[in-house]
C-alpha positions as CSV (number, residue, x, y, z in Angstrom):
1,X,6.7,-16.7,11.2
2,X,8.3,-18.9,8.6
3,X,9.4,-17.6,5.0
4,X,9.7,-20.1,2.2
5,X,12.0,-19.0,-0.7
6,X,11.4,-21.2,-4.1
7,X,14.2,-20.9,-6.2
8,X,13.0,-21.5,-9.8
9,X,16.4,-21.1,-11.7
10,X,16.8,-17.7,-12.9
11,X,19.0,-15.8,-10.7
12,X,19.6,-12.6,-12.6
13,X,15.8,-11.6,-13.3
14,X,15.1,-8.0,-14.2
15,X,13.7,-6.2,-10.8
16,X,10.0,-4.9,-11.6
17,X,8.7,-1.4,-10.7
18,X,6.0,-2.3,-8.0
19,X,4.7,-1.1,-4.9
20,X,3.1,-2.6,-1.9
21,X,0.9,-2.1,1.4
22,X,3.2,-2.6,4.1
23,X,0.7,-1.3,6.5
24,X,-3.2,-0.4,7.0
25,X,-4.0,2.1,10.3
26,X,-8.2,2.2,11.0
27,X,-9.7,3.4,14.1
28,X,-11.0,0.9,16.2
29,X,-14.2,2.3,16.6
30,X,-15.9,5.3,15.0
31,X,-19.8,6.4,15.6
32,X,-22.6,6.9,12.8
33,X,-21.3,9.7,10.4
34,X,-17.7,10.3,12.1
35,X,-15.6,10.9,9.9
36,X,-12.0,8.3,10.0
37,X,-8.6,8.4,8.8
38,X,-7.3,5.6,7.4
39,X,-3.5,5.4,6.8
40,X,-1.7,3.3,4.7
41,X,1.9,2.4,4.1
42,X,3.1,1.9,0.6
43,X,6.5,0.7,-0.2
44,X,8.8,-0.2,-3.3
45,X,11.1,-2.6,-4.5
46,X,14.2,-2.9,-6.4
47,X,13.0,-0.5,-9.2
48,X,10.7,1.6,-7.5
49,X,7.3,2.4,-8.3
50,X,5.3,4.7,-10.7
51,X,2.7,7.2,-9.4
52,X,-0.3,5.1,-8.8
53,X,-3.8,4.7,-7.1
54,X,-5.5,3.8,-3.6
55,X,-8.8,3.2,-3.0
56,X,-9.9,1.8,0.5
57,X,-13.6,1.0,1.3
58,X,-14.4,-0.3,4.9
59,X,-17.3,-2.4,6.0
60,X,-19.1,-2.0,2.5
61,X,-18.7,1.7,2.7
62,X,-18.1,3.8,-0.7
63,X,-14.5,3.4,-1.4
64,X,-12.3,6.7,-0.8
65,X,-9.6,7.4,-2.8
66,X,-6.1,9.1,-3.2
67,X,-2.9,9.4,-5.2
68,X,0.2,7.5,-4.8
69,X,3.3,9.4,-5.8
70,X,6.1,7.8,-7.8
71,X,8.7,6.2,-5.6
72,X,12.3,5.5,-6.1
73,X,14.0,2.0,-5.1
74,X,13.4,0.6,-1.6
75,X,10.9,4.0,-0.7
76,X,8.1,4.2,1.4
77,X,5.3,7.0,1.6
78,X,2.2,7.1,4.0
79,X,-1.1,7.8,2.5
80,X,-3.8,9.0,4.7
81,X,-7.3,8.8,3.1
82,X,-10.7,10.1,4.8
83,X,-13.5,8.0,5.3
C-alpha cells in the first residue's frame, strides 16, 4: 500500500472534529429471516468527534440504525447494529 501526502501550504490548519469507519464486521453468510450483527468501528481525529449517527443497510435491505457517542481526540468506539 502506498500513501500520497499533498502538501498544499498551510501547515498550521485548525484540526476538525470528525469521525470515521475504521472497520465494517458482516457475517459471511446468514439464511432467510436470520437475524445479523453488523459491527462497525468509528474513530476520531485530532479534535474528536460530536455524538452522531449510523445507519448500515446491506444487500438493499432497510437500513438499521444506531447512535454514535461523542468521542474525544484520537478515540475509537465499536457500534454493533442488528440487521
Amino acid at each position: 500500500m502506498r500513501h500520497v501526502l499533498i502538501d498544499y501550504g498551510r501547515r498550521h490548519r485548525a484540526a476538525k472534529r470528525d469521525a470515521a469507519l475504521a472497520d465494517l464486521t458482516i457475517p459471511a453468510s446468514a439464511s432467510g429471516g436470520d437475524t445479523v450483527q453488523v459491527a462497525a468501528l468509528i474513530t476520531s481525529g485530532a479534535a474528536g468527534a460530536p455524538e452522531g449517527q449510523l445507519s448500515v443497510s446491506v444487500d438493499g435491505a432497510a437500513p438499521s440504525s444506531a447512535a454514535i457517542p461523542a468521542l474525544g481526540a484520537y478515540a475509537s468506539t465499536r457500534i454493533t447494529v442488528p440487521m
